[in-house]
DOLUM-645035 format. One record per residue (C-alpha): y negated, x, z negated. Coordinates in nm, 3 decimals. Layout:
N
ATOM         y         x         z
ATOM         Y         X         Z
...
This chain:
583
ATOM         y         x         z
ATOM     0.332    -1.823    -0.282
ATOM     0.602    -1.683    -0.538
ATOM     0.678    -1.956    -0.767
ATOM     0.577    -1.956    -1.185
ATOM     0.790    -1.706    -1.340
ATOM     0.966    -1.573    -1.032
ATOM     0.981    -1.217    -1.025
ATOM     0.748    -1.021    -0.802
ATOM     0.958    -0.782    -0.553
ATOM     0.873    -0.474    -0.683
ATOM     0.998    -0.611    -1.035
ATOM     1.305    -0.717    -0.786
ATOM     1.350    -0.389    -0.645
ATOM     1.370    -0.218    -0.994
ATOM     1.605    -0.463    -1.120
ATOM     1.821    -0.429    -0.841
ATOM     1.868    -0.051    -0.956
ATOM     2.041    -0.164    -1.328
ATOM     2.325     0.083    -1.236
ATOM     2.103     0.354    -1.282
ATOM     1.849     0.246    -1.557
ATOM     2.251     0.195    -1.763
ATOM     2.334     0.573    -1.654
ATOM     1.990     0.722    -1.750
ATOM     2.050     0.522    -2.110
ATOM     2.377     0.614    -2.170
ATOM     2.267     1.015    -2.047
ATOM     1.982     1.004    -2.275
ATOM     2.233     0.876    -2.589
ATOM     2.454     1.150    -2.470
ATOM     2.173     1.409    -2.451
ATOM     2.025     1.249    -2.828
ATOM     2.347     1.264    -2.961
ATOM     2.375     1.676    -2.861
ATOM     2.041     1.723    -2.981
ATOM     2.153     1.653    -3.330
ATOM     2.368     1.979    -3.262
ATOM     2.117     2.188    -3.477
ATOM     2.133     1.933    -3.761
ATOM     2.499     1.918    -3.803
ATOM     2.502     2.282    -3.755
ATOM     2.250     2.375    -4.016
ATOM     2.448     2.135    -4.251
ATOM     2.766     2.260    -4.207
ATOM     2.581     2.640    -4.262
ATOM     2.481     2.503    -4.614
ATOM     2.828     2.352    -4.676
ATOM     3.126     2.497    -4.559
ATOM     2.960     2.864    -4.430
ATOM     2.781     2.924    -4.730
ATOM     3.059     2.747    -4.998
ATOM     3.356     2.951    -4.829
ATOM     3.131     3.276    -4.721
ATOM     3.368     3.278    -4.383
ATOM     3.262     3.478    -4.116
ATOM     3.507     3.291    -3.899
ATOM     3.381     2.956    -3.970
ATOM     2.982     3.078    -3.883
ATOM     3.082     3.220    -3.594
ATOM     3.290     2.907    -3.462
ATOM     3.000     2.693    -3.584
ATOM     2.815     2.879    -3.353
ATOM     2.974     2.889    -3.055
ATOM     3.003     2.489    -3.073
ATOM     2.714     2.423    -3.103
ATOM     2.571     2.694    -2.821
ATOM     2.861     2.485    -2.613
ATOM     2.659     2.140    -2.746
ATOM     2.310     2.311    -2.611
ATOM     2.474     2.394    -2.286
ATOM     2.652     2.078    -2.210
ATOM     2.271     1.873    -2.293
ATOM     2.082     2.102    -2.079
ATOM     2.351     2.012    -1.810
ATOM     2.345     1.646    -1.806
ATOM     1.944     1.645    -1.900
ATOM     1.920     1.805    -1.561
ATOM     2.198     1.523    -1.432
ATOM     1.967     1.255    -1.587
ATOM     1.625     1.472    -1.357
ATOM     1.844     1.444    -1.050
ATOM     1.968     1.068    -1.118
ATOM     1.572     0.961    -1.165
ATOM     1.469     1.151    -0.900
ATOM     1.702     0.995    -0.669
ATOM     1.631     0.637    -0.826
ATOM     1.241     0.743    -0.672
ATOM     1.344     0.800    -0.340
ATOM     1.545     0.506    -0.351
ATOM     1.250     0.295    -0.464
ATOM     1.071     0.455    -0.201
ATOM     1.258     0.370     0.093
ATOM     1.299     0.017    -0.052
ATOM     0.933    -0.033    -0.092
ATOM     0.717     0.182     0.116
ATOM     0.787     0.047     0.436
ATOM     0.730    -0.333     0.310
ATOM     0.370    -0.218     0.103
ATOM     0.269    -0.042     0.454
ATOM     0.323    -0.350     0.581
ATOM     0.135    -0.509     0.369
ATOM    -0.125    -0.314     0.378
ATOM    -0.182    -0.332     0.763
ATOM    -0.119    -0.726     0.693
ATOM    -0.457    -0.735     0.496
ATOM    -0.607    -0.506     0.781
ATOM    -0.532    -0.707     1.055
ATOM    -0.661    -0.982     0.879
ATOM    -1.007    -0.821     0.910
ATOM    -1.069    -0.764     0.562
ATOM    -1.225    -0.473     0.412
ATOM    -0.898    -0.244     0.290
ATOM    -0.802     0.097     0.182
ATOM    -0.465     0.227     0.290
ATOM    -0.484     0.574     0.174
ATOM    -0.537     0.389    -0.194
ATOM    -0.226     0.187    -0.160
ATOM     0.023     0.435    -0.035
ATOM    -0.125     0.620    -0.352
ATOM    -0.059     0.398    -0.573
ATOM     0.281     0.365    -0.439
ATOM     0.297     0.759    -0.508
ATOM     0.210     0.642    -0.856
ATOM     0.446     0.444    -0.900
ATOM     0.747     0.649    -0.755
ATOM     0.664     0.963    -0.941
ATOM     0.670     0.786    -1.276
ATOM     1.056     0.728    -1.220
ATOM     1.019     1.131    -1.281
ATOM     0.735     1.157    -1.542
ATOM     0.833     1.255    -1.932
ATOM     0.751     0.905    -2.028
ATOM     1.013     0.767    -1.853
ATOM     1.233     1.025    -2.041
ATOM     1.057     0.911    -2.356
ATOM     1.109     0.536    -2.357
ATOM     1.490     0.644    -2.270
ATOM     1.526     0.850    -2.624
ATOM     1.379     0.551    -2.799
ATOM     1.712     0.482    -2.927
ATOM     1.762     0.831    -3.036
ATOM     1.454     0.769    -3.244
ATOM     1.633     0.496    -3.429
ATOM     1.912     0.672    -3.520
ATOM     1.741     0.899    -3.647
ATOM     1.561     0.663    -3.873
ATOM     1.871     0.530    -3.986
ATOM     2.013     0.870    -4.084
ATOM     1.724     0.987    -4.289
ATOM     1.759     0.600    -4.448
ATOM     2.137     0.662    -4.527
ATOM     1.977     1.017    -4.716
ATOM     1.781     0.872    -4.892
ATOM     1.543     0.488    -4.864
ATOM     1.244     0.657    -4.992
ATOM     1.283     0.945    -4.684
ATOM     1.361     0.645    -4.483
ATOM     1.011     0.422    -4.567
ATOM     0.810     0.769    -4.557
ATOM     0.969     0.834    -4.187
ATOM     0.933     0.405    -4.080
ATOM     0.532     0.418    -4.208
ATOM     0.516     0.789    -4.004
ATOM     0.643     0.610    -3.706
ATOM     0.394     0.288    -3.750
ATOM     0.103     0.544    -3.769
ATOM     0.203     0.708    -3.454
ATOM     0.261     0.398    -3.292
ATOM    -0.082     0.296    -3.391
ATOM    -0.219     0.626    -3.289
ATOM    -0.036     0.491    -2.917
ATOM    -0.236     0.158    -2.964
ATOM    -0.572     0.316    -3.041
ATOM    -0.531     0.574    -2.743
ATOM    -0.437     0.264    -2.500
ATOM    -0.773     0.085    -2.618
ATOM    -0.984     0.349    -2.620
ATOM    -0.850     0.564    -2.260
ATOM    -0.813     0.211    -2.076
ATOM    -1.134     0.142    -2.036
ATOM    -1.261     0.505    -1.901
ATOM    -0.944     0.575    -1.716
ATOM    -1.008     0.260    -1.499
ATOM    -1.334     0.339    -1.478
ATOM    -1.227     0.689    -1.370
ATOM    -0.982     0.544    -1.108
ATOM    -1.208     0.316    -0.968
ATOM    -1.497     0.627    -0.928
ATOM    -1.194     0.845    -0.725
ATOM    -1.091     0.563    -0.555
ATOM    -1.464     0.551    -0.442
ATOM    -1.599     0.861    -0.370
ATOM    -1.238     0.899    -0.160
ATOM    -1.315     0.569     0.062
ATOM    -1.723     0.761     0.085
ATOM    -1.538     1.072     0.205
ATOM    -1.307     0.902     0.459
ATOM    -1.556     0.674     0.608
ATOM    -1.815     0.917     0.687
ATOM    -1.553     1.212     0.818
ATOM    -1.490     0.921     1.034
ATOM    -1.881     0.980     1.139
ATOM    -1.942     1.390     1.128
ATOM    -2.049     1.417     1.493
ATOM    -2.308     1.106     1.432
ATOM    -2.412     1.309     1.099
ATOM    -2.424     1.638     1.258
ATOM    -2.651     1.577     1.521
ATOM    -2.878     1.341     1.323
ATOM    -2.880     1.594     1.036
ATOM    -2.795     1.326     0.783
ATOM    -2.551     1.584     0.624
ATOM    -2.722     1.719     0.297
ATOM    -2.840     1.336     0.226
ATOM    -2.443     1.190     0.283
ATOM    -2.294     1.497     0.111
ATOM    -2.554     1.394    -0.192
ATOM    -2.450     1.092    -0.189
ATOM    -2.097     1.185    -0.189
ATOM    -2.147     1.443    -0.515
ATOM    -2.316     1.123    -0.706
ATOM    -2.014     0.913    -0.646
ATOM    -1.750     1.214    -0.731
ATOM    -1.968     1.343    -1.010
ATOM    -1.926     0.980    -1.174
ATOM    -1.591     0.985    -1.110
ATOM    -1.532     1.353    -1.292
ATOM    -1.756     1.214    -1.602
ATOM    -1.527     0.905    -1.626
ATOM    -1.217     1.143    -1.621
ATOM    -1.374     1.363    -1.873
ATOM    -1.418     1.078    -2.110
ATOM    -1.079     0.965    -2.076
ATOM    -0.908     1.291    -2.127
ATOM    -1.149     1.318    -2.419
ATOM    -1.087     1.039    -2.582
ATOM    -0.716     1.084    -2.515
ATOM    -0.707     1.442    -2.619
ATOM    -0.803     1.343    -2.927
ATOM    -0.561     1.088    -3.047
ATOM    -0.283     1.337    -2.829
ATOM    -0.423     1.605    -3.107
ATOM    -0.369     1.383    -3.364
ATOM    -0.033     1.250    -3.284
ATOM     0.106     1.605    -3.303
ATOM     0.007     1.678    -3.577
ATOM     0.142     1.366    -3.752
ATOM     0.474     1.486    -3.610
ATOM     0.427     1.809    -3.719
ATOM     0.321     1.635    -4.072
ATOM     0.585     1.411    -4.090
ATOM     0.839     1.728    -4.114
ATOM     0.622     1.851    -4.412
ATOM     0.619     1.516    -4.598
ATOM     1.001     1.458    -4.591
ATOM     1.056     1.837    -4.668
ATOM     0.834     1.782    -4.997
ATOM     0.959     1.404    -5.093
ATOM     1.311     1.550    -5.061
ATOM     1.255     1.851    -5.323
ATOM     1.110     1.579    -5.508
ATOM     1.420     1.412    -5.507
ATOM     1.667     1.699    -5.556
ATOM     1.472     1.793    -5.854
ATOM     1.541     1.418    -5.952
ATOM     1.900     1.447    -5.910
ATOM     1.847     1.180    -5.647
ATOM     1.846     1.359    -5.295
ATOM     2.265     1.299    -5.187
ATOM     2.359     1.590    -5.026
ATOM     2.237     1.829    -5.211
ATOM     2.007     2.100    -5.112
ATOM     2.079     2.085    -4.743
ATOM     1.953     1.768    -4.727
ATOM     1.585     1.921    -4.774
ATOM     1.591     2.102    -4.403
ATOM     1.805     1.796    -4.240
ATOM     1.575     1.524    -4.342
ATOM     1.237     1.729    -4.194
ATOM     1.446     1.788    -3.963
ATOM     1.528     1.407    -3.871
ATOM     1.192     1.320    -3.914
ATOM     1.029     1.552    -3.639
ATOM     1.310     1.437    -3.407
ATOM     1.269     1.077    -3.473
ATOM     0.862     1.109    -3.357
ATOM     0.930     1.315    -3.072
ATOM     0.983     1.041    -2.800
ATOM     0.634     0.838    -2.937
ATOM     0.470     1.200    -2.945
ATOM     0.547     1.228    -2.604
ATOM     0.468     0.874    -2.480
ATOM     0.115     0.921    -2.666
ATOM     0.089     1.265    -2.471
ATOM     0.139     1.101    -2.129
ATOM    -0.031     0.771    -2.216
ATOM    -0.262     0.816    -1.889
ATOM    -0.009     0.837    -1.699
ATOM     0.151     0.536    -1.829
ATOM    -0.213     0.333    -1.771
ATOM    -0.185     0.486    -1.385
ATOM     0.097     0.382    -1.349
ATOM     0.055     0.020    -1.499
ATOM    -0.266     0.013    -1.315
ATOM    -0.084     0.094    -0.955
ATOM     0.180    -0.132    -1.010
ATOM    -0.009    -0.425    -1.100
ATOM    -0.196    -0.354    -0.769
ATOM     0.094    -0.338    -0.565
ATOM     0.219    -0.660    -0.722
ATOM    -0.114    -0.858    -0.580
ATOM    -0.133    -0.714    -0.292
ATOM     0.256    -0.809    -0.215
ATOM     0.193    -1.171    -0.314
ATOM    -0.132    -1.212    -0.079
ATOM     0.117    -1.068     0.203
ATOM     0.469    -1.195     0.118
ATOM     0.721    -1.100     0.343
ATOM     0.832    -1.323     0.611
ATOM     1.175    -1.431     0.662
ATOM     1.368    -1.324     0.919
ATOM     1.448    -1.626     1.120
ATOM     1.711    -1.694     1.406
ATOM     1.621    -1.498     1.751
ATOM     1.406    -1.700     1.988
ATOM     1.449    -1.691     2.365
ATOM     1.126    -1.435     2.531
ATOM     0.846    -1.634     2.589
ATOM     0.701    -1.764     2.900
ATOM     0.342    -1.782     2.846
ATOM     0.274    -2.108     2.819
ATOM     0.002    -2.136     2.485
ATOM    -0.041    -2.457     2.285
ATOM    -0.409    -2.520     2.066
ATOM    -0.362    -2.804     1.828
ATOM    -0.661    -2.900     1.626
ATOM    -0.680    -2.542     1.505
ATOM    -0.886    -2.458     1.170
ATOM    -0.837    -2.126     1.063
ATOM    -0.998    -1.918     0.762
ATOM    -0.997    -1.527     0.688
ATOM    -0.688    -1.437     0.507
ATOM    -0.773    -1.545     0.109
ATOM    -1.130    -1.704     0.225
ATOM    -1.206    -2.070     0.213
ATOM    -1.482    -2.083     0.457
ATOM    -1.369    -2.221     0.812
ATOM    -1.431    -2.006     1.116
ATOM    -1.306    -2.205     1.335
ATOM    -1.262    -2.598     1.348
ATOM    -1.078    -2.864     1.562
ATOM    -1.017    -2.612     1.887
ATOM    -0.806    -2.793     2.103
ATOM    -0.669    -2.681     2.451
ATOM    -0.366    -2.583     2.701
ATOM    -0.264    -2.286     2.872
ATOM     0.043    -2.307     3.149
ATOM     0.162    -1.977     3.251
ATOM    -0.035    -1.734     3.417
ATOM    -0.342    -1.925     3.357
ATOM    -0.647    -1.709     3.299
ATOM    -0.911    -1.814     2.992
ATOM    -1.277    -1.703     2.969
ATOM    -1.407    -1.758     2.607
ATOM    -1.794    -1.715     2.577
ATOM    -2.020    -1.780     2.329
ATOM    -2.296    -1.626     2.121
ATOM    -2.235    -1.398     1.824
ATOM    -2.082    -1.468     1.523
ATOM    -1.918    -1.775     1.732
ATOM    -1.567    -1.801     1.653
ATOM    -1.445    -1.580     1.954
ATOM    -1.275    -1.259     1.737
ATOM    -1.169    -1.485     1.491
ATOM    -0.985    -1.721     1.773
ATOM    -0.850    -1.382     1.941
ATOM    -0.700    -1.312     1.572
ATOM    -0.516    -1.647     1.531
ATOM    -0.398    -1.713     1.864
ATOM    -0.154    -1.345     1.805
ATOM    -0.066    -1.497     1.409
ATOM    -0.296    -1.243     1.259
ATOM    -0.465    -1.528     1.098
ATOM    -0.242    -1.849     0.967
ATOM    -0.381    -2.201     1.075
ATOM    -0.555    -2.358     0.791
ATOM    -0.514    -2.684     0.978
ATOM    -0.306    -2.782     1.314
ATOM    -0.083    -2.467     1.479
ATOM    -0.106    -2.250     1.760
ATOM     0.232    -2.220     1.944
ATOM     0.336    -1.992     2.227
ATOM     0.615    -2.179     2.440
ATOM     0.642    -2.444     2.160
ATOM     0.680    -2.178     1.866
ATOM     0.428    -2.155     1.586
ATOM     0.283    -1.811     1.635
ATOM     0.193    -1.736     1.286
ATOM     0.561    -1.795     1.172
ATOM     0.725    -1.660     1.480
ATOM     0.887    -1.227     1.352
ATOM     0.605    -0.996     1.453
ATOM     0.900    -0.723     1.540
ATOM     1.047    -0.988     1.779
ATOM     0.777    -1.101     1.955
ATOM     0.513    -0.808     1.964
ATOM     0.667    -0.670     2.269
ATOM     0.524    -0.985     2.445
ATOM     0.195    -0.960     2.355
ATOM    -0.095    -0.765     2.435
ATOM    -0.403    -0.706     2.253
ATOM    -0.678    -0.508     2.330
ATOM    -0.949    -0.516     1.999
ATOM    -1.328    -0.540     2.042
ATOM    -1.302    -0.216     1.843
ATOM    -1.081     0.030     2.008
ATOM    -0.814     0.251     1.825
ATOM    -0.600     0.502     1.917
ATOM    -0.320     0.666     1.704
ATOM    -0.297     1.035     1.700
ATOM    -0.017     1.118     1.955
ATOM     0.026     1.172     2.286
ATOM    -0.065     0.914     2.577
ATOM     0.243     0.804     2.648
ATOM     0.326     0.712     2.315
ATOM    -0.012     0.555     2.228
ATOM     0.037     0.304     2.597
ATOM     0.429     0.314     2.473
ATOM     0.288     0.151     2.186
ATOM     0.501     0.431     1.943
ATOM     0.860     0.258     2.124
ATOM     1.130     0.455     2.361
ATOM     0.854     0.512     2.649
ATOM     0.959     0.394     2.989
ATOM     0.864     0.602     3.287
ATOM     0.844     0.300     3.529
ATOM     0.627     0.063     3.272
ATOM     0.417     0.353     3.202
ATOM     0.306     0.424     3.539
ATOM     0.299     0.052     3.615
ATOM     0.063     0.007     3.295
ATOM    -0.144     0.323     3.397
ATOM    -0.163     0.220     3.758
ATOM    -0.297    -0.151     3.666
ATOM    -0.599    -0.007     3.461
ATOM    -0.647     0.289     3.735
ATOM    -0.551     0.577     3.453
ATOM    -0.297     0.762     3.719
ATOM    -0.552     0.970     3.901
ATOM    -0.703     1.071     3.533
ATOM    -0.411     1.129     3.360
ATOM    -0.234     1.386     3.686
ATOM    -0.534     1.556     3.647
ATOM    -0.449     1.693     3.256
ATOM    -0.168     1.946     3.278
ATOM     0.038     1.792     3.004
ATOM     0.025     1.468     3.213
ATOM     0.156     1.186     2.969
ATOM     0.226     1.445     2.677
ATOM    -0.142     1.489     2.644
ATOM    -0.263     1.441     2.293
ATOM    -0.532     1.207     2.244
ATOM    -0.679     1.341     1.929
ATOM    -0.735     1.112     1.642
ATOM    -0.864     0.805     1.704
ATOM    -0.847     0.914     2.023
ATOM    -1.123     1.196     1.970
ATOM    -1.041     1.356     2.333
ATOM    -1.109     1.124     2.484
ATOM    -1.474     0.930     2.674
ATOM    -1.481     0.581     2.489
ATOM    -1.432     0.453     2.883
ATOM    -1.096     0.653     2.893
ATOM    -1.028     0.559     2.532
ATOM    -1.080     0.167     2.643
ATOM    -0.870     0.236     2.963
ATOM    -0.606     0.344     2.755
ATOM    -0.575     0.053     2.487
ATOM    -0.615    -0.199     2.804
ATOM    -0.286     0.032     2.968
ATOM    -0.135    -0.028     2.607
ATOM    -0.194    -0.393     2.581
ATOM    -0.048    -0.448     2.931
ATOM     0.247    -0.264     2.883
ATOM     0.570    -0.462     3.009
ATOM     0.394    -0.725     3.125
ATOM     0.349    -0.928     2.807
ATOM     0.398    -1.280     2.827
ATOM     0.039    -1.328     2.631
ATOM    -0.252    -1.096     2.664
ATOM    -0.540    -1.151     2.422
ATOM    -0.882    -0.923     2.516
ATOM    -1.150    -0.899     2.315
ATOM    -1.490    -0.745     2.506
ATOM    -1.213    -0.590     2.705
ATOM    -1.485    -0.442     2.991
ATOM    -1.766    -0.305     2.682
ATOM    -1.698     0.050     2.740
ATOM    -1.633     0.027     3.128
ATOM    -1.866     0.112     3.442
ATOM    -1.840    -0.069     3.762
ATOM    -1.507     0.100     3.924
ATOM    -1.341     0.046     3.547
ATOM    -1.416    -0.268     3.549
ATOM    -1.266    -0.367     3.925
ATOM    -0.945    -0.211     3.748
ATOM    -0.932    -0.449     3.505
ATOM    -0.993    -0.739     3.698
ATOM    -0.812    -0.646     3.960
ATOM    -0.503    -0.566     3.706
ATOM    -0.604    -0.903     3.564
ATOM    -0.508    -1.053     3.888
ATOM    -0.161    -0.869     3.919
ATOM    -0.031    -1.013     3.587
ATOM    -0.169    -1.340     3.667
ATOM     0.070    -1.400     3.998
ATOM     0.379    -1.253     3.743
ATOM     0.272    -1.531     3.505
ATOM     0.048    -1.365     3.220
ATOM    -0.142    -1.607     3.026
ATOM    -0.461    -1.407     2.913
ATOM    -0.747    -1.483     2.689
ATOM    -1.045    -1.327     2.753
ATOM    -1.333    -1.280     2.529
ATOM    -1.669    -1.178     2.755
ATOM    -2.038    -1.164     2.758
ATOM    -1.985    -1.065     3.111
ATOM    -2.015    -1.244     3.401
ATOM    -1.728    -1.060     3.615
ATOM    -1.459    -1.231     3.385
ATOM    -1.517    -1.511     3.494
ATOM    -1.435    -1.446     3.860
ATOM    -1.070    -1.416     3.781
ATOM    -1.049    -1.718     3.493
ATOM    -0.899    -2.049     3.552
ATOM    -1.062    -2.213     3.207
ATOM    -1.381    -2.181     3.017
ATOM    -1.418    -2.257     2.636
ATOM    -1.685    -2.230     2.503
ATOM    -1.752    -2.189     2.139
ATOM    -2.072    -2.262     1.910
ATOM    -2.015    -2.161     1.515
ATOM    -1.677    -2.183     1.532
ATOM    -1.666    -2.570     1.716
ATOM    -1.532    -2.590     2.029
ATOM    -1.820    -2.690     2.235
ATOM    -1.683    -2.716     2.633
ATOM    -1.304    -2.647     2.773
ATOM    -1.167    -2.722     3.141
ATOM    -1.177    -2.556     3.470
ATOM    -1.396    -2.254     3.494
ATOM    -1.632    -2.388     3.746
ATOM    -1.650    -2.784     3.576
ATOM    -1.772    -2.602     3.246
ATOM    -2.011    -2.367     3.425
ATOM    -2.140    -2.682     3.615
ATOM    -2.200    -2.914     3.331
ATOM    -2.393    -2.642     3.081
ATOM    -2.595    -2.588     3.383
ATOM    -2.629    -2.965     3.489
ATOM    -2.698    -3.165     3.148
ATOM    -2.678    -3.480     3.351
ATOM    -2.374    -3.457     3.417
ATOM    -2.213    -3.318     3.100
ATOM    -2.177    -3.638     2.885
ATOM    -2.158    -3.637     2.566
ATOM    -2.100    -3.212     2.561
ATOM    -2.389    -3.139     2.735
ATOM    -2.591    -2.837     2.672
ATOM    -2.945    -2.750     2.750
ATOM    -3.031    -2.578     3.097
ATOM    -3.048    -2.227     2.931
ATOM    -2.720    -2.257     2.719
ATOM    -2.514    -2.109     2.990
ATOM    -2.712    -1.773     2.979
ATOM    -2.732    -1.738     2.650
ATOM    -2.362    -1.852     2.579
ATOM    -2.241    -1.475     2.744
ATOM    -2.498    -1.295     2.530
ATOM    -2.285    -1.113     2.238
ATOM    -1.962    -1.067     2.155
ATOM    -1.895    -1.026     1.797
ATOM    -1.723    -1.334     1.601
């Protein structure tokens, strides 16, 4: 948890780039500074070129001030290039720790969009290259210009300071009035895009059940709300866009006709040129607050993204890379463990208490909604403790680097998931693949014979979400990944669900293997067959831990309730307790 008034990293990470925000400014003075070209040239016309009648002088006028145009369009595109490079910077600096973040809060088993976070880190990036940007750069230039027209004259200088208040309240009343249906309008894409995803996910299911006209109905309700929202928006922006060009336009008109006003006054210093210079001043100044007003949605989209980024990096922060620990052994420590969904109160788990020694095998059963997912979850640091600790060889899990230790864990997930690649890299888990582990991995959950048979062998693709393949090949193949290098700690949730009888023997059977190496495992099971190869039984009842000790004790004493003292269950408890497996 940052502390009050630190900065937020993203804030951090555009700080950290003050080099380039102090080149941008001092390009945009440059580039406002040449832009007054025209002025001075158009004065200089009325003065000297006009006074003297000197072909010489117009013509060297001329050619300065094409040389002024020239040398601004150069370093405007210097200033593009600078900004664009200050994006990717950002990018690289930020993307890989909001992906991060982003899986953090999936892992964590909480509803989440990706897609929407990696586009509102597109957001963000691409306003390093939006005209806004450019805008709130020239600012200054807008001043200046102010100041000029003041040094003309102090009544052109109040006409052009109340100009610029109404167009910065025409920027006010476009924020109030767009904010609302913008969000709206963001929210409604956001949406009908999550709709979309989620049932692409499910076109075979909707195919065949002919459920397609009724989802893609659906689907045109939640994008047709989204395209009203946006129409609103842009209406309501268009017209206060509409309106702040023409007060710029106006503005020109109003200093051209207060400065005749003048001159006829014999108060306009200057003279006669000062007519066009003034207009001209006063179009320039608004420029930069006609443009802001013009891209003031993408200013809220942008604000909007950022300040989502910001949460979403505080309810992840990063974790601090800590000294390298020795590989771990296997041997898994419960300590009064209470744990809680990531940003949840409610307890899902309370007082679990037990002891694994190296290549120890653990059976958890109980019914649904249990505690046994959730346990799976915090004993690989998924979830943080909200009481006691779960340590692996004497190291808090939760706090222990992910990079570092991942390699020594396994996890196979009730729900299975493959990435869209090839088999070797999905059992490779995405590393350098290793010919030797991946056979070893392949032979353990009997995938050799299956995967000789494809004629790309390893290389085969597996589709996405691993769409090529049977769900018993797809389990086969996240069990092959979670064993992979013989992981100190394997964690299985339902890991036989999608298996028949000979995939099954595999697993037990590469169960077994790992055990004599000195693999701890935990295994979550409705099944029966688990329990042949487990040394300890826990057993779990809403989230208390209700038996733990050698497999056969617990079996006896939830059959036996004589014998089970003060944790004994009812004759039929045993049964029931490997009915389910959702937690």
């Amino acid at each position: 948890m940052k502390a009050a008034g630190e900065v937020s990293e993203l804030r951090a990470a555009a700080l950290d780039m003050r080099p380039m925000w102090r080149m941008g400014l001092l390009l945009s003075g440059a580039i406002g500074l040449l832009g007054f070209a025209s002025t001075v040239y158009m004065f200089q016309v009325y003065g000297r070129v006009v006074d003297s009648r000197s072909v010489t002088t117009l013509l060297m006028l001329t050619l300065a001030t094409t040389a002024a145009f020239a040398v601004m369009e150069l370093l405007d595109k210097l200033r593009q290039r600078l900004f664009w490079a200050g994006s990717l910077r950002f990018d690289l600096r930020m993307t890989p720790r909001v992906y991060q973040a982003s899986m953090g809060v999936l892992a964590s088993g909480r509803p989440h969009s990706t897609s929407r976070v990696m586009s509102d880190m597109r957001s963000v990036r691409e306003f390093f290259v939006n005209p806004a940007l450019t805008a709130l750069f020239e600012l200054p230039m807008s001043l200046l210009a102010l100041v000029l027209i003041f040094m003309i004259s102090p009544v052109l200088g109040w006409a052009a300071l109340f100009g610029g208040a109404l167009q910065t309240l025409v920027a006010w009343m476009n924020q109030r009035i767009s904010r609302a249906p913008l969000q709206e309008a963001q929210r409604g894409a956001q949406e009908a895009h999550r709709y979309a995803d989620v049932t692409l996910r499910n076109a075979q299911v909707m195919h065949s059940m002919g459920m397609l006209e009724s989802v893609l109905r659906r689907w045109q309700e939640r994008q047709s709300r989204f395209l009203v929202s946006q129409a609103r928006a842009s209406e309501a922006a268009g017209a206060l866009t509409a309106a702040s060009k023409t007060l710029q336009q106006l503005m020109g008109s109003v200093l051209l006709g207060l400065s005749a006003w003048l001159l006829l006054g014999n108060n306009l210093a200057g003279g006669p040129a000062m007519l066009i210079i003034s207009s001209v001043l006063g179009g320039r100044m608004l420029v930069p607050l006609t443009q802001l007003v013009s891209q003031w949605s993408a200013i809220v989209t942008f604000a909007g993204a950022f300040t989502r980024l910001e949460g979403l990096l505080r309810e992840i922060p990063a974790r601090d890379r800590s000294m390298p620990l020795p590989p771990p052994k296997g041997e898994l420590r419960v300590e009064q463990l209470h744990v809680a969904p990531l940003g949840l109160q409610q307890l899902v788990l309370r007082g679990l208490q037990f002891h694994l020694t190296p290549g120890q095998v653990l059976a958890v059963v109980g019914p649904s909604a249990s505690g046994k997912t959730s346990l799976a979850k915090a004993l690989l640091g998924a979830w943080p403790a909200q009481a006691g600790k779960v340590r692996l060889d004497g190291v808090d899990v939760f706090s222990w680097d992910k990079d570092e230790l991942g390699p020594y864990l396994g996890y196979l997930p009730q729900e299975v998931e493959l990435i869209d690649g090839t088999l070797a890299e999905n059992i490779a888990r995405f590393g350098q693949p290793d010919a030797l582990k991946l056979q070893e991995a392949a032979a353990l959950v009997g995938l050799q014979e299956f995967i000789a048979s494809l004629s790309q062998g390893y290389d085969a693709p597996v589709g996405r979400d691993g769409a090529l393949l049977s769900g018993g090949q797809r389990q086969r193949v996240a069990l092959a990944r979670a064993l992979y290098g013989r992981p100190a700690l394997v964690v299985l949730d339902e890991p036989n669900s999608s298996l028949d009888e000979i995939g099954e023997a595999a697993l037990l059977r590469a169960i077994g293997v790992l055990k004599s190496t000195g693999t701890t495992f935990v295994i979550n099971t409705h099944r029966t067959g688990v329990l042949s190869v487990s040394d300890r039984l826990l057993v779990l009842r809403e989230g208390a831990q209700l038996a733990f000790g050698p497999t056969v004790e617990v079996l006896q004493k939830l059959r036996d309730p004589s014998g089970a003292g003060g944790q004994a269950a009812a004759p039929a408890t045993a049964p029931r307790m490997l009915q389910g497996g959702t937690a």
